[in-house]
Backbone as XML, in Angstrom:
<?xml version="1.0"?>
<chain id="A" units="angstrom">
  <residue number="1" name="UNK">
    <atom name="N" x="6.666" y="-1.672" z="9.440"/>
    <atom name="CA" x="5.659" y="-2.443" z="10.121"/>
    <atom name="C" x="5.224" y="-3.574" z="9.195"/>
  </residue>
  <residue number="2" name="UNK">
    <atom name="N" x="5.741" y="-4.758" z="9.317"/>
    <atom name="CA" x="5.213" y="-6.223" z="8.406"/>
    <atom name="C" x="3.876" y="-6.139" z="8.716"/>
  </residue>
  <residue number="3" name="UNK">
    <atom name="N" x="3.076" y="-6.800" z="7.018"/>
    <atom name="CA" x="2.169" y="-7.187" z="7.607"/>
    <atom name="C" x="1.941" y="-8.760" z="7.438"/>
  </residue>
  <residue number="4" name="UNK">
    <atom name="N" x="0.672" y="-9.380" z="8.281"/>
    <atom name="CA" x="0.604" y="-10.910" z="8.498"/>
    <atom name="C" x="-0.298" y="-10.925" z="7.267"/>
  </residue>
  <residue number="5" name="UNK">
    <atom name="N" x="0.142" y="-11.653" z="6.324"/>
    <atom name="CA" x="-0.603" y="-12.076" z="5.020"/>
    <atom name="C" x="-1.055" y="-13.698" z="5.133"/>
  </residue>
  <residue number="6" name="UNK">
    <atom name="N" x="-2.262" y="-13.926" z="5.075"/>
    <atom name="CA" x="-2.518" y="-15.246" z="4.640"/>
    <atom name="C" x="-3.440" y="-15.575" z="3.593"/>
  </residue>
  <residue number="7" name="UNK">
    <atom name="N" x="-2.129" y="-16.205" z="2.576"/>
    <atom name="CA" x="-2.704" y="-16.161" z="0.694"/>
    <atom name="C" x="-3.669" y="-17.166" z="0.951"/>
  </residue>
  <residue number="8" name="UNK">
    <atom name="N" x="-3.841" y="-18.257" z="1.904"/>
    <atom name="CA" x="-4.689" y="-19.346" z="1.693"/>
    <atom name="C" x="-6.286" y="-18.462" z="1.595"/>
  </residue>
  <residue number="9" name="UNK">
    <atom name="N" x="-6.060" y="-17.917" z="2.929"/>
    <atom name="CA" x="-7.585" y="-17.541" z="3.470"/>
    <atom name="C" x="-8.187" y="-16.028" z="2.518"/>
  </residue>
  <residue number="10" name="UNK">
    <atom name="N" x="-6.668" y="-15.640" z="2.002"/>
    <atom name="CA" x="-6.478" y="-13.889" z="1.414"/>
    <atom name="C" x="-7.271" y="-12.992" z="2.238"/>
  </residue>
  <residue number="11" name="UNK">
    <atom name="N" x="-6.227" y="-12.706" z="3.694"/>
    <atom name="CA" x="-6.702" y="-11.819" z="4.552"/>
    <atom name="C" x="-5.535" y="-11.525" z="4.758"/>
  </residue>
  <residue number="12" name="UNK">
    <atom name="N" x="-5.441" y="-10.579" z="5.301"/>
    <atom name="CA" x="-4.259" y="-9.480" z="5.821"/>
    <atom name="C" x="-4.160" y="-8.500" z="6.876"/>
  </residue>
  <residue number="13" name="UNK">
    <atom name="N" x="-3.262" y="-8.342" z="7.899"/>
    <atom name="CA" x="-3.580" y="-8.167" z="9.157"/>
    <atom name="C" x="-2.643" y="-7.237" z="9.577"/>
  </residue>
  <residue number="14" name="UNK">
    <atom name="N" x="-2.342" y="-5.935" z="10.312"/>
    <atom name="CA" x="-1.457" y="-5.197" z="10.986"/>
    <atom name="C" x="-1.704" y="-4.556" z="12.404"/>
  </residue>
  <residue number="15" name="UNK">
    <atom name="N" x="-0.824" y="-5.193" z="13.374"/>
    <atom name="CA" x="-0.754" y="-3.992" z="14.204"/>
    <atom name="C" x="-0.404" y="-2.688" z="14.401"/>
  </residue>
  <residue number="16" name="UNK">
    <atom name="N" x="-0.860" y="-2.270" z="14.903"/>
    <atom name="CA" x="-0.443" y="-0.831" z="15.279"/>
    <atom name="C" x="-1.150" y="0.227" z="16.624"/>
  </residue>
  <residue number="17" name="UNK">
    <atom name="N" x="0.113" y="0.345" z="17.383"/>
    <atom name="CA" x="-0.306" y="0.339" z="18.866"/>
    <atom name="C" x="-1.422" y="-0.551" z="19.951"/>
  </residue>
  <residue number="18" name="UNK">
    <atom name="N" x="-0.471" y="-1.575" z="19.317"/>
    <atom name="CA" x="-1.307" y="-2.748" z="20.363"/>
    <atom name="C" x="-2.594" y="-3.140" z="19.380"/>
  </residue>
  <residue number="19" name="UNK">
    <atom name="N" x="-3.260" y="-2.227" z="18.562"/>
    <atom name="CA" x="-4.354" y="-3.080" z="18.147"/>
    <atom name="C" x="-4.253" y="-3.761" z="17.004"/>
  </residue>
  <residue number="20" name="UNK">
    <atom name="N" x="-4.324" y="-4.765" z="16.792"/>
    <atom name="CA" x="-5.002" y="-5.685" z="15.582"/>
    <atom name="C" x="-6.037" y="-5.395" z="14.599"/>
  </residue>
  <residue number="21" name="UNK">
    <atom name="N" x="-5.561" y="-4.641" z="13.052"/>
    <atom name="CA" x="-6.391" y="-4.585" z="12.135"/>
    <atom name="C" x="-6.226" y="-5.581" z="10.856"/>
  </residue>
  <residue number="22" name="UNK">
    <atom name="N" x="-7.679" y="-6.310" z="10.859"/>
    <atom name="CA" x="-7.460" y="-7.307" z="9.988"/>
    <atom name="C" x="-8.805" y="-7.183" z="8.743"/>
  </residue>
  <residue number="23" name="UNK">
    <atom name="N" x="-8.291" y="-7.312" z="7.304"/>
    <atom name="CA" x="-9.353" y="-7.324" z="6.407"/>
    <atom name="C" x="-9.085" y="-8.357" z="5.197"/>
  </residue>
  <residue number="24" name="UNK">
    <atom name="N" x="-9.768" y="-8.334" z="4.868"/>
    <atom name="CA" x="-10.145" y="-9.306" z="3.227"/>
    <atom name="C" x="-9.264" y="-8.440" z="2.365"/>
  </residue>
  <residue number="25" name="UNK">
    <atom name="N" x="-8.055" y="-9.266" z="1.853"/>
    <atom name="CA" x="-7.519" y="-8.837" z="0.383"/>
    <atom name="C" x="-8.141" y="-7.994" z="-0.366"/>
  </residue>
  <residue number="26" name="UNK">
    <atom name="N" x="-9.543" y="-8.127" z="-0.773"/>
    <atom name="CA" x="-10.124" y="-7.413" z="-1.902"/>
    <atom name="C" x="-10.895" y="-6.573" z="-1.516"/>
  </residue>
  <residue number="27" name="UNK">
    <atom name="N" x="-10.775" y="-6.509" z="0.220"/>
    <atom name="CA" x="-11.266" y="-5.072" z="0.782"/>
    <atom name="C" x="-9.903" y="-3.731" z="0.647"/>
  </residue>
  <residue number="28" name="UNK">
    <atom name="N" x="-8.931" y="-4.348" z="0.622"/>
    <atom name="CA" x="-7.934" y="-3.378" z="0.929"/>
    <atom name="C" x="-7.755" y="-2.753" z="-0.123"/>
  </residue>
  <residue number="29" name="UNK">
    <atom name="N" x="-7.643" y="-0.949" z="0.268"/>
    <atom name="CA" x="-6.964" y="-0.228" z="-1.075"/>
    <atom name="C" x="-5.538" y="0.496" z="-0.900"/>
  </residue>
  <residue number="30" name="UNK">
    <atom name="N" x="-4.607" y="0.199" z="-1.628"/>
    <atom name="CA" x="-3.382" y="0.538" z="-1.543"/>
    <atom name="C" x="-3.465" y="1.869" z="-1.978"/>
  </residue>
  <residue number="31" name="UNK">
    <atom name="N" x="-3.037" y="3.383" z="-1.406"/>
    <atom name="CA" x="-2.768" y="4.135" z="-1.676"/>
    <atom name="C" x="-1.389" y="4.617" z="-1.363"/>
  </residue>
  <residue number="32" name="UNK">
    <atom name="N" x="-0.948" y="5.951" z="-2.004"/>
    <atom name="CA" x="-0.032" y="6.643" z="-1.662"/>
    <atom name="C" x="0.282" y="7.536" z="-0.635"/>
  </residue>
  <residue number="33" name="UNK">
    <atom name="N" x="0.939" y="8.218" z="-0.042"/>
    <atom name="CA" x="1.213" y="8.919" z="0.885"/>
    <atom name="C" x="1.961" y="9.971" z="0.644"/>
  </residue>
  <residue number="34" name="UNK">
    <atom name="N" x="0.995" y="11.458" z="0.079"/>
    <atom name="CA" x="1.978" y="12.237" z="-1.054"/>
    <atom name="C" x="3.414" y="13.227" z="0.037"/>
  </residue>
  <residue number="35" name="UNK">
    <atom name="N" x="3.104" y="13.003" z="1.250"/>
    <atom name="CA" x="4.090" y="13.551" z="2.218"/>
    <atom name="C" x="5.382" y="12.864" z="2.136"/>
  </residue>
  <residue number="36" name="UNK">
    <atom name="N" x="5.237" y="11.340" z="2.177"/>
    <atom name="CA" x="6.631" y="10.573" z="2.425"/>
    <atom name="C" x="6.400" y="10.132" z="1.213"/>
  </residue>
  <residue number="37" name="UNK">
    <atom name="N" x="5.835" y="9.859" z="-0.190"/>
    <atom name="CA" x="5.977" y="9.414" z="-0.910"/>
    <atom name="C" x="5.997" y="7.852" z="-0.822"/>
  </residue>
  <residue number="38" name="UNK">
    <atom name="N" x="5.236" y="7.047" z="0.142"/>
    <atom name="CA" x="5.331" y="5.884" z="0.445"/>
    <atom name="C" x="4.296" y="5.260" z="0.171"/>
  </residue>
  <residue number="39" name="UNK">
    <atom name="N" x="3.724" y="3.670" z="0.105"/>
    <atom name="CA" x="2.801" y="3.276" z="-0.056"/>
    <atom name="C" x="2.072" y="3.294" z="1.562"/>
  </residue>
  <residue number="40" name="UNK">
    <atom name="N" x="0.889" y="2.818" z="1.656"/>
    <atom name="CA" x="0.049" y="2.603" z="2.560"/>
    <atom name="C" x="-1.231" y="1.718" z="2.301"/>
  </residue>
  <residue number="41" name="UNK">
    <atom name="N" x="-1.210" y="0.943" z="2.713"/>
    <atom name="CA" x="-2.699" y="-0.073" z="2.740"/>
    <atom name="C" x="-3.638" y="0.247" z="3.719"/>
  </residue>
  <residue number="42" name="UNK">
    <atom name="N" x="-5.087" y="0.725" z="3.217"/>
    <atom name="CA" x="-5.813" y="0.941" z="3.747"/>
    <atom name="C" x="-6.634" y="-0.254" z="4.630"/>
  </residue>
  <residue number="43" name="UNK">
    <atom name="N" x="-6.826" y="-1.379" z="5.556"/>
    <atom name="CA" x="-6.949" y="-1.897" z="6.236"/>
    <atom name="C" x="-7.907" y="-1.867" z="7.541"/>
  </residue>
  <residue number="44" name="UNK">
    <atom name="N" x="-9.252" y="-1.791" z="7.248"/>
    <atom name="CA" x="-10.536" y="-1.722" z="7.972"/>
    <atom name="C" x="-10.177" y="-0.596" z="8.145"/>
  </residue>
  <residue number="45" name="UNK">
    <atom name="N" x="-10.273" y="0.454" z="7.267"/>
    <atom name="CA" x="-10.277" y="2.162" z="7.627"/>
    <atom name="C" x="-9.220" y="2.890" z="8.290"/>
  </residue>
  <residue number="46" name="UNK">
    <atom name="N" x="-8.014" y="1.707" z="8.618"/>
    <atom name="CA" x="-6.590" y="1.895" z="9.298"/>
    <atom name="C" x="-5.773" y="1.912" z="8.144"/>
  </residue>
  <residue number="47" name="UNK">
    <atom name="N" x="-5.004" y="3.310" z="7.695"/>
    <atom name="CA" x="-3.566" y="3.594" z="6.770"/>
    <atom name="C" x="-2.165" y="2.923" z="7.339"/>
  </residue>
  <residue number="48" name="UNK">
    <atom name="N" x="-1.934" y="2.257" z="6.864"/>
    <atom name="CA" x="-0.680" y="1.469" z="7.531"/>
    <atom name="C" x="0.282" y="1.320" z="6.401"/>
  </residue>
  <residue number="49" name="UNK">
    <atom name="N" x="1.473" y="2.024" z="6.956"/>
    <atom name="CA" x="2.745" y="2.112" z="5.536"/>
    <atom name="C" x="2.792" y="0.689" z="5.150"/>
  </residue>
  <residue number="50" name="UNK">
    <atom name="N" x="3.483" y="0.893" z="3.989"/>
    <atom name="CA" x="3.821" y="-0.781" z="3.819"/>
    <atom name="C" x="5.178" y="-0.478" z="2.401"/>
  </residue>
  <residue number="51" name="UNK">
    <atom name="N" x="5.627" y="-1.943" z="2.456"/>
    <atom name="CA" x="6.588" y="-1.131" z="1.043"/>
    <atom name="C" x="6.414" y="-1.766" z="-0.235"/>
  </residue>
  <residue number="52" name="UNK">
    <atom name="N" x="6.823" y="-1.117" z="-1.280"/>
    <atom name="CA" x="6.419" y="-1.980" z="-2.374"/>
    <atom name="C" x="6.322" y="-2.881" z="-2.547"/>
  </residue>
  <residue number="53" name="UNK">
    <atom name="N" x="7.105" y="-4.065" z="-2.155"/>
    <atom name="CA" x="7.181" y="-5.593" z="-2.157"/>
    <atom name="C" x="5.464" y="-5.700" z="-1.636"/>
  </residue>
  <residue number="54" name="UNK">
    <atom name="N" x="5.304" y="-5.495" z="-0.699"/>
    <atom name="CA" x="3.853" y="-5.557" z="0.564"/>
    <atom name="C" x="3.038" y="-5.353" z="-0.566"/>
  </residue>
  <residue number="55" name="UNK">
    <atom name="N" x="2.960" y="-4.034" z="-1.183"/>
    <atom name="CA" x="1.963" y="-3.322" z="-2.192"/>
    <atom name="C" x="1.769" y="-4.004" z="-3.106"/>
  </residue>
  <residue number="56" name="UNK">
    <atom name="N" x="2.822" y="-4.671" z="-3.877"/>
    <atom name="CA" x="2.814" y="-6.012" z="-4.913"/>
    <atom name="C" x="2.164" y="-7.131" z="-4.873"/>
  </residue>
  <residue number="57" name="UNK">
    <atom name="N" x="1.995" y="-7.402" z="-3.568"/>
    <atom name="CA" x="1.827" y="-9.070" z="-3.503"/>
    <atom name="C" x="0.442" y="-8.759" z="-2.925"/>
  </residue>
  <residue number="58" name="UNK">
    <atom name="N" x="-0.237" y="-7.601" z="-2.529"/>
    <atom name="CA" x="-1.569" y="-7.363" z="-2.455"/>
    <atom name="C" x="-2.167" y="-7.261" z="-3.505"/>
  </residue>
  <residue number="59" name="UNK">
    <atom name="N" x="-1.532" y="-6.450" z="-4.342"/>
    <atom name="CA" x="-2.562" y="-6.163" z="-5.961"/>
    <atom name="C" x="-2.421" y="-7.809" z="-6.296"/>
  </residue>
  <residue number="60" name="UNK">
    <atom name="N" x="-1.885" y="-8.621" z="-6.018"/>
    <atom name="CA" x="-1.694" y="-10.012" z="-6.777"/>
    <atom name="C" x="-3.097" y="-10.351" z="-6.624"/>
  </residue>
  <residue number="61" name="UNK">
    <atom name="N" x="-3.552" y="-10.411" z="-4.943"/>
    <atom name="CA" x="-4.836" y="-10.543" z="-4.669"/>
    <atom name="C" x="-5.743" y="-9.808" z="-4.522"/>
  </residue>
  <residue number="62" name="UNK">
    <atom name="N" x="-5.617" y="-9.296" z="-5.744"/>
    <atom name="CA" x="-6.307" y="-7.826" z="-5.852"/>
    <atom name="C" x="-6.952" y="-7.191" z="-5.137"/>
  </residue>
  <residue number="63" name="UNK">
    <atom name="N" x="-6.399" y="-6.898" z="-4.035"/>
    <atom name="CA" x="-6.041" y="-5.426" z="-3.506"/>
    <atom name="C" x="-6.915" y="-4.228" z="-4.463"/>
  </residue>
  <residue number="64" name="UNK">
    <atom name="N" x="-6.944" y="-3.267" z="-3.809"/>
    <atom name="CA" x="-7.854" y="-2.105" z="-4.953"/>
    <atom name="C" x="-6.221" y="-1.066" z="-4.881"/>
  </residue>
  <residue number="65" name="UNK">
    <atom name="N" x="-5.558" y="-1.311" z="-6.296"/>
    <atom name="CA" x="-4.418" y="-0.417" z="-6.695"/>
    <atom name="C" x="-4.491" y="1.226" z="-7.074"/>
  </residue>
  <residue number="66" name="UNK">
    <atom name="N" x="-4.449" y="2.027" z="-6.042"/>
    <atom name="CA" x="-4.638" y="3.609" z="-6.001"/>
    <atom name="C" x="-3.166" y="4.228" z="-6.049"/>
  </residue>
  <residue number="67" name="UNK">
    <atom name="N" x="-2.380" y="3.431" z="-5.863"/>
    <atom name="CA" x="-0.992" y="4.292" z="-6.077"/>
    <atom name="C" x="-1.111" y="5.273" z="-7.410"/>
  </residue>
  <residue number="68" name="UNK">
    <atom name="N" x="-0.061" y="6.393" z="-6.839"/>
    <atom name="CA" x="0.197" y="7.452" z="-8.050"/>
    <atom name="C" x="1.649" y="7.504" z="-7.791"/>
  </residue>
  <residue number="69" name="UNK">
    <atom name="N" x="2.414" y="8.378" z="-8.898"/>
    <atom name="CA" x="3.676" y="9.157" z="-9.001"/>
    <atom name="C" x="3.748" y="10.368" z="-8.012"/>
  </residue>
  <residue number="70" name="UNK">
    <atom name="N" x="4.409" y="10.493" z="-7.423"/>
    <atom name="CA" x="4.748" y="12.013" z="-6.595"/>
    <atom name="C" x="5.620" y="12.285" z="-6.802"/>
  </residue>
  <residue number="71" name="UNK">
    <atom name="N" x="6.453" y="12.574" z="-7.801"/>
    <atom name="CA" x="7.709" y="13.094" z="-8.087"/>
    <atom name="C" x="7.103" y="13.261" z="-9.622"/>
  </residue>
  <residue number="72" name="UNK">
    <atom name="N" x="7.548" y="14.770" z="-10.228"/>
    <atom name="CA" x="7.271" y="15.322" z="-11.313"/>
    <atom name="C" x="8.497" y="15.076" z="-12.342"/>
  </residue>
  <residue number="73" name="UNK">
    <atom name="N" x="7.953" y="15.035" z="-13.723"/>
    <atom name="CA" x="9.575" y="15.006" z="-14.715"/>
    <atom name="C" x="9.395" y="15.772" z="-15.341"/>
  </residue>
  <residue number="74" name="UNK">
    <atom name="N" x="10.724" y="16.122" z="-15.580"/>
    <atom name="CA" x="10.568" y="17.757" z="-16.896"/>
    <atom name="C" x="10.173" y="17.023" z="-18.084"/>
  </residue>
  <residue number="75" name="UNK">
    <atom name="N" x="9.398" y="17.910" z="-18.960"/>
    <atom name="CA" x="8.582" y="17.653" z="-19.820"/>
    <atom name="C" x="9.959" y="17.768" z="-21.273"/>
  </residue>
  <residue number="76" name="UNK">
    <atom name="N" x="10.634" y="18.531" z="-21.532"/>
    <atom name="CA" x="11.555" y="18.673" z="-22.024"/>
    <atom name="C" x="12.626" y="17.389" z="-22.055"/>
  </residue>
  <residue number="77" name="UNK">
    <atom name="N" x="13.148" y="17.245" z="-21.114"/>
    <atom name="CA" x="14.003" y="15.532" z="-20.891"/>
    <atom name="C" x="13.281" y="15.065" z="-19.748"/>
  </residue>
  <residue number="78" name="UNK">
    <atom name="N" x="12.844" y="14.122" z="-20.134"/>
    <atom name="CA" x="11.897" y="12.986" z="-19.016"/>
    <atom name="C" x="12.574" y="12.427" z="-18.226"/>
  </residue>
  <residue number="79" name="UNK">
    <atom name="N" x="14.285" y="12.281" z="-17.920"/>
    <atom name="CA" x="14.712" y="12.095" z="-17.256"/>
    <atom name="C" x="15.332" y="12.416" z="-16.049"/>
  </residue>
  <residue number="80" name="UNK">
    <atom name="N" x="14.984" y="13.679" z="-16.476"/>
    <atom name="CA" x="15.485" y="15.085" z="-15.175"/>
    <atom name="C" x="14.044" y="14.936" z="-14.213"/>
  </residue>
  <residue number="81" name="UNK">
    <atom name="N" x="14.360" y="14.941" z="-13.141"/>
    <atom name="CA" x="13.197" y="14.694" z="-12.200"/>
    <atom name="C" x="13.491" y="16.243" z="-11.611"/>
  </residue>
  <residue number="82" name="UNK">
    <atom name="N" x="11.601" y="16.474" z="-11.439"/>
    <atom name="CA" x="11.998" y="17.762" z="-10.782"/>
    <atom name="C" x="11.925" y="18.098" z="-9.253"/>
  </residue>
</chain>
């Protein structure tokens, strides 16, 4: 689901089922979604996936950045994901 970004005004806008949710850049908080492991922008109290690129160019306009890790690493080799 794109969302309508406008850097001039720094507002940001998504539908979803027909309705139109629109907020101020520096209202929005990007969180995670520990089920799908995906991002989501929180958007006048509306969770709306979005993907990293989306999540990026919000924290630019600072966005409130809540993402976490959901995938664990062995403590032993940090590269083995568990």
């Amino acid at each position: 689901m794109p969302l309508e970004f406008d850097s001039t005004n720094e507002h940001c806008s998504a539908e979803i089922d027909g309705v139109r949710h629109s907020s101020r850049v520096v209202d929005i908080a990007i969180t995670t979604n520990d089920a799908t492991h995906m991002s989501e922008a929180e958007i006048a109290g509306v969770k709306v996936p979005i993907t990293e690129a989306e999540a990026d160019a919000l924290t630019i306009y600072k966005a409130k950045d809540l993402r976490h890790h959901t995938v664990d690493r062995d403590t032993e080799d940090p590269t083995t994901v568990i």
